[in-house]
C-alpha positions as CSV (number, residue, x, y, z in Angstrom):
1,X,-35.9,22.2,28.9
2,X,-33.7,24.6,27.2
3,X,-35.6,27.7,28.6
4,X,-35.1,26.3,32.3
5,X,-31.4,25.6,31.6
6,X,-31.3,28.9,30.3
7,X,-32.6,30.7,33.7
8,X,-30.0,31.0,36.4
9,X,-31.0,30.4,39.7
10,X,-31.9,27.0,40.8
11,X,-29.7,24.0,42.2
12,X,-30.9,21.9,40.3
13,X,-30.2,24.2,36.7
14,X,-27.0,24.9,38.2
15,X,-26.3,21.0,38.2
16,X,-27.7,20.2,34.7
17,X,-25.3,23.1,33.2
18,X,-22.2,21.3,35.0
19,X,-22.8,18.0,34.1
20,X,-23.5,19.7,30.2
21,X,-20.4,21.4,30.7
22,X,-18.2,18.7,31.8
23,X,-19.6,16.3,29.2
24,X,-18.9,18.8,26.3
25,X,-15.4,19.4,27.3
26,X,-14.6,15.7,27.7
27,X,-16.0,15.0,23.5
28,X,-13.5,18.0,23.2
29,X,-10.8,17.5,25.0
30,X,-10.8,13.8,26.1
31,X,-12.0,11.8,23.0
32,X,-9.6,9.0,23.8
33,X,-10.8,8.7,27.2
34,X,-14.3,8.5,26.9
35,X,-14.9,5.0,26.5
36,X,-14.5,4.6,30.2
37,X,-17.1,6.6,31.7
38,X,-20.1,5.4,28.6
39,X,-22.7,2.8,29.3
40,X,-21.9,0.1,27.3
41,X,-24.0,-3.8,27.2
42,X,-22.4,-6.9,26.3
43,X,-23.5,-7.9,22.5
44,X,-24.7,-11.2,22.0
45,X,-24.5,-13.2,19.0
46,X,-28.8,-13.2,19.3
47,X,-28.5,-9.2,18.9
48,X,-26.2,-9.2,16.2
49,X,-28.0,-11.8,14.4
50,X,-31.0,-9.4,14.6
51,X,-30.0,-6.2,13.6
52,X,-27.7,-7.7,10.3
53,X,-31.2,-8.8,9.4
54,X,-32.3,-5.4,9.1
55,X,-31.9,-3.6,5.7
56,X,-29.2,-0.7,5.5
57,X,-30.9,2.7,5.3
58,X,-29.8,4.1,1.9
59,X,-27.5,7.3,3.0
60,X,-27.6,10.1,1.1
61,X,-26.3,13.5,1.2
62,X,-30.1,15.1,1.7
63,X,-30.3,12.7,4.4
64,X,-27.1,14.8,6.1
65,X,-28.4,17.9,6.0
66,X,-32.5,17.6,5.8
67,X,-32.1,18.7,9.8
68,X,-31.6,22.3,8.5
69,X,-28.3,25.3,8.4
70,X,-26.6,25.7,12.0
71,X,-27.3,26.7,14.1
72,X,-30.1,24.1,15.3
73,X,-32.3,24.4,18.1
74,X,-33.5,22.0,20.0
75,X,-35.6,19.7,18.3
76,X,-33.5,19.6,14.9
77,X,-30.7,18.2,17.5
78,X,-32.8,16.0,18.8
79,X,-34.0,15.0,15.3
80,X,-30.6,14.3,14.5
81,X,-29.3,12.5,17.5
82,X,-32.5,9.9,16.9
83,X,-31.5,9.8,12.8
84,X,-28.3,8.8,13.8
85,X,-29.2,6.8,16.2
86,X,-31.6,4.7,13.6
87,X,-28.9,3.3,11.2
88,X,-26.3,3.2,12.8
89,X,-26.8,-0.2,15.3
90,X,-27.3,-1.8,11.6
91,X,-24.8,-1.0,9.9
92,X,-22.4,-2.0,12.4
93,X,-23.9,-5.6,13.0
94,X,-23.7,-6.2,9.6
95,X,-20.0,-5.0,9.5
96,X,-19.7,-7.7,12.2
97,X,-21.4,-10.4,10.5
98,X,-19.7,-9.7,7.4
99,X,-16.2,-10.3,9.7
100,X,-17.3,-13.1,11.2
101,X,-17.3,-14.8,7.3
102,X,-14.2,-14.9,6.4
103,X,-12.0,-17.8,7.2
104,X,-11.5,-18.3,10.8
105,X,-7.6,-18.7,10.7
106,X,-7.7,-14.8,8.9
107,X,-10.7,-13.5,12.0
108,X,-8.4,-15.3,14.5
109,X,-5.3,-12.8,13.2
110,X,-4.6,-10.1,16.2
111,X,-4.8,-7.3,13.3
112,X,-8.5,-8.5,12.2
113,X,-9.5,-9.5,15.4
114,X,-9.1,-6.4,16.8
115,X,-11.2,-4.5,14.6
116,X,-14.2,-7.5,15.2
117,X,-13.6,-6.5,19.0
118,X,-13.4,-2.1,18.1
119,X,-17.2,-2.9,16.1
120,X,-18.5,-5.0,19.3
121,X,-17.1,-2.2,21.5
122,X,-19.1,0.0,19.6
123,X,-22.5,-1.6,18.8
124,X,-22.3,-2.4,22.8
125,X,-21.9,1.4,23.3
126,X,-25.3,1.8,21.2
127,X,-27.4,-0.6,22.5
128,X,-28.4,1.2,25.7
129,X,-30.0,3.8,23.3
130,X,-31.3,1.7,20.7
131,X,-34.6,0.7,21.6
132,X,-35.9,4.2,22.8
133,X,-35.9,7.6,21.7
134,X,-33.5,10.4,22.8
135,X,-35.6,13.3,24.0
136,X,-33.5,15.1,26.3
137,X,-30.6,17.6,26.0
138,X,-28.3,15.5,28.7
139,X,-29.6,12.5,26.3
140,X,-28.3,13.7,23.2
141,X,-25.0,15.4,24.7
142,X,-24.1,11.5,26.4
143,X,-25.5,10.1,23.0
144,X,-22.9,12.6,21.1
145,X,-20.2,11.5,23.4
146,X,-20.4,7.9,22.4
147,X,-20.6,9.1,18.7
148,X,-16.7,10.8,19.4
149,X,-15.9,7.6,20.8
150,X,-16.5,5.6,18.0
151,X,-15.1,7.7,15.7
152,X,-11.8,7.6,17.4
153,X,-11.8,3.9,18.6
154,X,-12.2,3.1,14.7
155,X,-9.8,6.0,13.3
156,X,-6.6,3.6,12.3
157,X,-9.3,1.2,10.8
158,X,-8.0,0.7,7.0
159,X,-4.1,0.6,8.7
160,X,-5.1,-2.2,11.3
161,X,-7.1,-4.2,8.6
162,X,-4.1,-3.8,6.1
163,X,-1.7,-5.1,8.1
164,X,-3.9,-8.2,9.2
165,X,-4.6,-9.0,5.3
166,X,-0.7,-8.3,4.8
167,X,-0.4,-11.0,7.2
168,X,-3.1,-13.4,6.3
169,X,-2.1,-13.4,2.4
170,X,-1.6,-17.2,2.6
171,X,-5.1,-17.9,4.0
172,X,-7.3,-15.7,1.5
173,X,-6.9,-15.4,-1.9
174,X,-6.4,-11.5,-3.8
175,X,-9.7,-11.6,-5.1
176,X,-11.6,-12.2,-1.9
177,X,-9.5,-10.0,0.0
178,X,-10.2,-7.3,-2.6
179,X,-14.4,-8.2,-2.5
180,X,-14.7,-7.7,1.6
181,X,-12.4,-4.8,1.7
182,X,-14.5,-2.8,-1.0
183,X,-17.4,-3.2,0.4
184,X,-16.0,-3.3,4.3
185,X,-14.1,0.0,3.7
186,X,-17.5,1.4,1.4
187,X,-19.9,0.7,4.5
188,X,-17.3,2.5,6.5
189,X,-17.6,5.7,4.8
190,X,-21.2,5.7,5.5
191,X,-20.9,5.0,9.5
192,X,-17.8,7.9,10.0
193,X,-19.9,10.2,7.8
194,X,-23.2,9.8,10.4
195,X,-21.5,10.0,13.6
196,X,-19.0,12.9,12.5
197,X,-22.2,14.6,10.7
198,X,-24.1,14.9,14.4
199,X,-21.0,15.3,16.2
200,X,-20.6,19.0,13.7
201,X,-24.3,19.4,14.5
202,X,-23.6,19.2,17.9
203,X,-21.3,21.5,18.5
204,X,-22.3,23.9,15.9
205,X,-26.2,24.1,17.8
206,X,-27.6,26.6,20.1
207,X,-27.9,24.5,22.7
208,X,-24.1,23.9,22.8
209,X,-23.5,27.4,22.1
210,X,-25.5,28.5,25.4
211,X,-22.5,26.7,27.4
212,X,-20.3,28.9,26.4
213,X,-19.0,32.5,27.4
214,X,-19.2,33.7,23.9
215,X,-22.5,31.8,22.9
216,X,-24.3,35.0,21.0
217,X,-20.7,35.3,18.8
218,X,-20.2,31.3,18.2
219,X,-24.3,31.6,16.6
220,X,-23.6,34.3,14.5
221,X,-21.0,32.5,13.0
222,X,-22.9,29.3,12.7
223,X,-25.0,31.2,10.7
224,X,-22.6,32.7,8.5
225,X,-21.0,29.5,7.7
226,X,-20.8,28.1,4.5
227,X,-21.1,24.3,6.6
228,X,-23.7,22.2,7.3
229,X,-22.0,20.0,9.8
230,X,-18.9,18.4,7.6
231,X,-20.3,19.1,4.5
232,X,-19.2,22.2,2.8
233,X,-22.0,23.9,0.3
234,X,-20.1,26.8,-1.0
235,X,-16.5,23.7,-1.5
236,X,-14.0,25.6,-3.5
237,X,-11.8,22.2,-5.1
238,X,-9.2,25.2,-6.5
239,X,-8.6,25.6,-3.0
240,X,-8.5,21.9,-1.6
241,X,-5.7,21.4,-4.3
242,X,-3.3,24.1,-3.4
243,X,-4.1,22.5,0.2
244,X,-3.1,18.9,-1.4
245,X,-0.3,20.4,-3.4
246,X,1.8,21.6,-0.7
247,X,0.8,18.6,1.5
248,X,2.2,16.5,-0.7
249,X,4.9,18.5,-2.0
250,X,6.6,18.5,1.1
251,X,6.3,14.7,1.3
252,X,8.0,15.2,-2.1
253,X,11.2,17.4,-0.9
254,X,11.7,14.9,2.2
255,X,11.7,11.9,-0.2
256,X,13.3,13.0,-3.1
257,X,14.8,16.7,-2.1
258,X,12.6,18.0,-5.1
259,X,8.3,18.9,-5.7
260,X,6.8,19.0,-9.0
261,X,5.0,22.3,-10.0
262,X,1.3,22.1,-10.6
263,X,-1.1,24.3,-12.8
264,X,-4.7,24.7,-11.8
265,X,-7.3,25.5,-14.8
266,X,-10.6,26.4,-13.9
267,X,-13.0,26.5,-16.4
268,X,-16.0,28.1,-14.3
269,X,-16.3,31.9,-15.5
270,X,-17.0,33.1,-11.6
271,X,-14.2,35.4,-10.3
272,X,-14.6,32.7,-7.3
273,X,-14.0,30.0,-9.4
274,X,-16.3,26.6,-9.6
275,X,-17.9,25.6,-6.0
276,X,-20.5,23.1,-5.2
277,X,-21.9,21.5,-2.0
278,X,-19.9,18.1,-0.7
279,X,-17.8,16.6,1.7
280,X,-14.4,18.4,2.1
281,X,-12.3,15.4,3.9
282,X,-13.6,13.2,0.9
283,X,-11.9,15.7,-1.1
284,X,-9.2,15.7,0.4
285,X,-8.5,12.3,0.7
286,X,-8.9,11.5,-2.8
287,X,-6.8,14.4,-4.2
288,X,-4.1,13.7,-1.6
289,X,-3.8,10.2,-3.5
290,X,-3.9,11.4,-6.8
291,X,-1.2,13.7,-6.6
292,X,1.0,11.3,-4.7
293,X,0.3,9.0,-7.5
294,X,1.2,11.8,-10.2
295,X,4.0,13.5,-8.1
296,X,5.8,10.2,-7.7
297,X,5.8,9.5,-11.0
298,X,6.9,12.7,-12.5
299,X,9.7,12.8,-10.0
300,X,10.8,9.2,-10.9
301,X,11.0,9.7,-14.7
302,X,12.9,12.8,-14.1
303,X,10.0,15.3,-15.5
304,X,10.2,17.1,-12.4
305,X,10.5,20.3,-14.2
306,X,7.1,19.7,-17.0
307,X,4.0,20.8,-14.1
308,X,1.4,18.7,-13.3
309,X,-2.0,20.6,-14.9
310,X,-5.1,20.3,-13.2
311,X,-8.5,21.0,-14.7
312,X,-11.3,22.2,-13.2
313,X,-14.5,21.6,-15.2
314,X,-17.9,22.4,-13.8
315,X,-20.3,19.2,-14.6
316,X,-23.7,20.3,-16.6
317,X,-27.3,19.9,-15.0
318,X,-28.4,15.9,-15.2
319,X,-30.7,14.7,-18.1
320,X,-34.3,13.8,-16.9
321,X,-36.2,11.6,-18.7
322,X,-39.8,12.5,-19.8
323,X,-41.4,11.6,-16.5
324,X,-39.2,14.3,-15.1
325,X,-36.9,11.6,-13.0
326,X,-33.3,12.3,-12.9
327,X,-31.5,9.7,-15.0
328,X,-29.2,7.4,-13.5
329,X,-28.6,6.1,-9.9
330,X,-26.5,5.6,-6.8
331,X,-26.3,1.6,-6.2
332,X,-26.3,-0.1,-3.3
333,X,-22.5,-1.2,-4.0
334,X,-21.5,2.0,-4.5
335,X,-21.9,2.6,-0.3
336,X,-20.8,-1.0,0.6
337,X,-24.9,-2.4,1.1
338,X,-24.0,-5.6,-1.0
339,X,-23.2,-7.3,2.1
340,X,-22.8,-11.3,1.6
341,X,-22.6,-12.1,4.8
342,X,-25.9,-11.0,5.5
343,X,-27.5,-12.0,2.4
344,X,-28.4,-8.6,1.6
345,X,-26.4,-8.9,-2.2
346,X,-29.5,-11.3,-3.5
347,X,-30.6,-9.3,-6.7
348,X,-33.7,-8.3,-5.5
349,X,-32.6,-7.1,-2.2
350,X,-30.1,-5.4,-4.0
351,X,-32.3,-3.8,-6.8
352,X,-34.7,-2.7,-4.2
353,X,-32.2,-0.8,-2.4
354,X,-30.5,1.3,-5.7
355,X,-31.3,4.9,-4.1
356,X,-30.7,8.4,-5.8
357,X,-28.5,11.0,-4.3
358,X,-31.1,13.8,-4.5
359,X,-34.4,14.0,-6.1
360,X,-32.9,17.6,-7.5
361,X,-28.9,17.6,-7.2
362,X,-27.0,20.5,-8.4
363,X,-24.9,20.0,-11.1
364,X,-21.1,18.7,-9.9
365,X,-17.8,18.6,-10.7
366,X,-15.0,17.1,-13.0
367,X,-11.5,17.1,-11.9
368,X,-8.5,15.8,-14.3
369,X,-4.9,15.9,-13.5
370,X,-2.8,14.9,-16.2
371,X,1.3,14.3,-15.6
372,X,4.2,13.3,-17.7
373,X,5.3,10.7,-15.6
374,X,5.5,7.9,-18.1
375,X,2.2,6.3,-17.8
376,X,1.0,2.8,-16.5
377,X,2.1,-0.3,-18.1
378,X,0.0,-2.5,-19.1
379,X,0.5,-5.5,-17.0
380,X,0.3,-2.9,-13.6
381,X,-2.8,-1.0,-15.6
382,X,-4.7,-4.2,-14.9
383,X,-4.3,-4.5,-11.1
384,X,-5.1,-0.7,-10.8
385,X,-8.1,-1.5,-8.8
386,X,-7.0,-4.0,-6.7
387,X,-6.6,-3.5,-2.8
388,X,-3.0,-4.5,-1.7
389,X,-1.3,-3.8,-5.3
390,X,1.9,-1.9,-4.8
391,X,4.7,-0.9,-7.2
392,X,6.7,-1.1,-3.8
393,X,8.3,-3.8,-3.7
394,X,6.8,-6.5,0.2
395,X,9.7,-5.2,2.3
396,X,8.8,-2.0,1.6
397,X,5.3,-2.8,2.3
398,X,6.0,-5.0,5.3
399,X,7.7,-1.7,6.6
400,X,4.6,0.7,5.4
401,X,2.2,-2.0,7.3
402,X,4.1,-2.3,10.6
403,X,4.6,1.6,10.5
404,X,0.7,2.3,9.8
405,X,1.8,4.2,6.9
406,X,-1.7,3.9,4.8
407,X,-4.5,5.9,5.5
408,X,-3.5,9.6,4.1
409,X,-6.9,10.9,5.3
410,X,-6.0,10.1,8.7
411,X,-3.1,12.5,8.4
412,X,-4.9,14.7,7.1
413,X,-7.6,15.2,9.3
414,X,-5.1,14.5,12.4
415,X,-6.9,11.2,13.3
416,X,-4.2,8.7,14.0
417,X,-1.8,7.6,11.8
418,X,1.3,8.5,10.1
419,X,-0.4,8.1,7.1
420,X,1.0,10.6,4.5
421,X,4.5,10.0,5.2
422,X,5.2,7.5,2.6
423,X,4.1,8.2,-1.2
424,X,3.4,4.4,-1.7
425,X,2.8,1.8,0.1
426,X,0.1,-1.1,0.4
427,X,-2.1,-0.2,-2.6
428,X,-4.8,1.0,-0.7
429,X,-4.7,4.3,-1.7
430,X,-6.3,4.6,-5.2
431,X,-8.8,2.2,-4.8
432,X,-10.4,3.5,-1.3
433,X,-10.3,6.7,-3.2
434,X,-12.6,5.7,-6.1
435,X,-14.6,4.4,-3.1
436,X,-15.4,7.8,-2.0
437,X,-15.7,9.1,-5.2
438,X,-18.6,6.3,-6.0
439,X,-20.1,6.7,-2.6
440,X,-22.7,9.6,-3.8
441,X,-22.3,8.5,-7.2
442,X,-18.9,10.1,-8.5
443,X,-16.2,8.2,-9.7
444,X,-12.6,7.8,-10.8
445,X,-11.5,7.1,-14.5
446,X,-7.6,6.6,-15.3
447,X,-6.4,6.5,-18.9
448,X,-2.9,5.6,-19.7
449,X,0.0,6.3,-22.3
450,X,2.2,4.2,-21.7
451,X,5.6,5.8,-22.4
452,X,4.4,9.5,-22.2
453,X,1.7,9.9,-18.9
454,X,-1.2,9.7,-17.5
455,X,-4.8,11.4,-17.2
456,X,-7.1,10.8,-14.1
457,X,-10.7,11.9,-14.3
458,X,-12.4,12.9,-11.1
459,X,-16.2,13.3,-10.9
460,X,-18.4,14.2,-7.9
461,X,-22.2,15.2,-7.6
462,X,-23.3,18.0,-5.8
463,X,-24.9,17.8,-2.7
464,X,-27.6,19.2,-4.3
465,X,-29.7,22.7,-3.8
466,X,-30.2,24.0,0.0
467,X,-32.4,26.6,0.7
């Protein structure tokens, strides 16, 4: 197919390489409009019942990149489109189901209700493709479309679902609340991190590249790239700091007309400093909350001038035990598969499911940033965790809820949302970003002195070794 569309001449190559054309430019250009010219089926409660029955595939990082380096040719695309297209019809029925449980006075709230509708928009978009394979180029570009379209018809997400909770608060208690959103916003990661992965593919392939005037240059550079669709194998975090810093040290200046000062200490010998394979947004995301955390707090003790220090510590190769198996394990809470809804949290469902990132990762990283900013107290230190805890005080989060002031990685990656221009707000924040941290089997560790500061410890794996 890709020879023929390759050779100029006929009418009817002439008319495959417009309609390529025209779709490629609308994922680009269009994302927000693209919901009107897809295929979409109504879902029935019969279909959703059946696929929330099916097990969640175990994602892991291999699982992003096993398609190979960009560029790919054709049938790594395809390989890719038909991957994605394999989990994801699950995972989004059992985000429905898992809706569809809570009480029906906090479904029937216009906040929640609207995300139950966004996840039936979607799964209806995916059903046309779900029971057959995609083995044609005008397949996967049309398949690729509907993945930009439900990443943007689910960007604002954690804002929308914040407010609705914000809203419901009489009708659901803290800890319940605090169970669905963990593993809600967990199982969430895991969707975005598909369709975005293919969408990278996508456009980073040879046969998108052939659409363009400049295809032989936009290969080469593929090539020469240190991605492999969003994830990032040569991830620099010394960089993704400075990045974070002045990010959130402007947020700083507007708030309180003065930044911190930070100090970065890498421990890797390299004149590059420490890199490793991984997701940058994750990054991103989670540092961005970390600092706002230690910023704010060093500004409002009046520490301003004593610098936040980061450390950079490469992590050390993972013990094996004497079968030669890796030690340790991703579970399936860890990426939001404890679904109760769908009855998937029984232990043996759940055991059955515990999945490791790699069979051979490379070794990872540990992050700490330490600041003088007074530390936690103890009666806040135990509600760390908890989604909706605020030191902001509910007007000020009524305000942050009905201003979509939450989700920072939205800012950040200019999807929707307002998100980083508050420093606090719902309490969302630190807890979504230990999610992403945990999803491949990092994590987030906070110790307190109270009266003095505070030390966070940030580990993430590798995304292991890519030939």
């Amino acid at each position: 197919m890709l020879e023929i569309l390759s050779r100029p001449g006929s009418c009817k190559t002439s008319s495959i390489w417009s309609q390529w054309r025209k779709l490629n430019l609308n994922i680009v250009t269009h994302p927000q409009r693209s919901s009107r010219g897809l295929k979409t089926v109504k879902v029935t409660d019969a279909d959703v019942a059946r696929l929330a029955a099916k097990p969640l595939h175990p994602l892991t990082l291999a699982d992003l990149v096993k398609h190979g380096r960009p560029p790919l040719e054709t049938p790594a695309l395809l390989s890719s489109a038909n991957f994605t297209l394999s989990i994801l019809p699950a995972r989004l029925a059992h985000r429905i189901q898992s809706l569809r449980n809570l009480p029906y006075i906090v479904v029937a709230n216009p906040n929640v209700s609207k995300i139950h509708n966004n996840y039936l928009h979607s799964l209806g978009t995916l059903l046309p493709y779900a029971e057959r394979q995609i083995e044609t180029l005008e397949d996967e570009i049309q398949f690729t479309e509907v993945m930009a379209n439900l990443v943007q018809t689910h960007a604002n997400t954690i804002s929308i679902l914040a407010r609705g909770f914000l809203e419901a608060r009489r009708y659901i208690s803290p800890r319940e609340v605090t169970r669905f959103l963990d593993e809600h916003l967990r199982a969430r990661i895991g969707t975005r991190l598909v369709a975005e992965q293919h969408i990278a593919l996508h456009f980073s392939s040879i046969p998108h590249a052939e659409l363009s005037e400049s295809h032989a240059q936009e290969s080469e550079a593929a090539r020469q790239s240190s991605y492999i669709g969003i994830i990032d194998t040569q991830l620099r975090p010394a960089d993704i700091i400075r990045n974070c810093e002045s990010f959130v040290g402007e947020i700083c200046e507007l708030r309180y007309g003065v930044r911190p000062t930070l100090s970065i200490n890498d421990s890797c010998d390299s004149p590059h400093g420490t890199t490793f394979a991984h997701v940058p947004v994750h990054l991103e995301y989670i540092l961005t909350e970390l600092l706002k955390n230690a910023f704010r707090a060093t500004i409002e003790r009046g520490m301003e001038r004593e610098p936040v220090e980061v450390t950079i510590a490469p992590a050390p190769e993972e013990p094996e035990s004497a079968d030669g198996v890796h030690v340790g394990g991703i579970s399936t809470h860890d990426q939001g598969a404890v679904d109760a809804a769908t009855g998937a949290d029984k232990p043996e469902a759940a055991a059955a499911a515990n999945i490791r990132p790699l069979e051979k990762s490379t070794p990872g990283v540990t992050i700490r940033i330490r600041d003088r900013g007074g530390g936690i107290s103890p009666e806040n230190y135990a509600k760390l965790w908890e989604y909706g805890f605020t030191t902001f005080n509910e007007d000020q989060a009524s305000d942050a809820a009905g201003n979509g002031n939450m989700d920072a990685l939205n800012a950040i990656s200019g999807v929707g949302g307002d998100g980083g221009s508050s420093l606090a707000g719902l309490g969302y924040g630190l807890p979504l970003g230990r999610a992403y941290a945990e999803y491949f089997g990092g994590g987030i560790a906070v110790q307190s002195l109270w009266g003095w500061g505070t030390d966070v410890y940030l580990s993430l794996r590798g995304v292991g070794r890519i030939e």
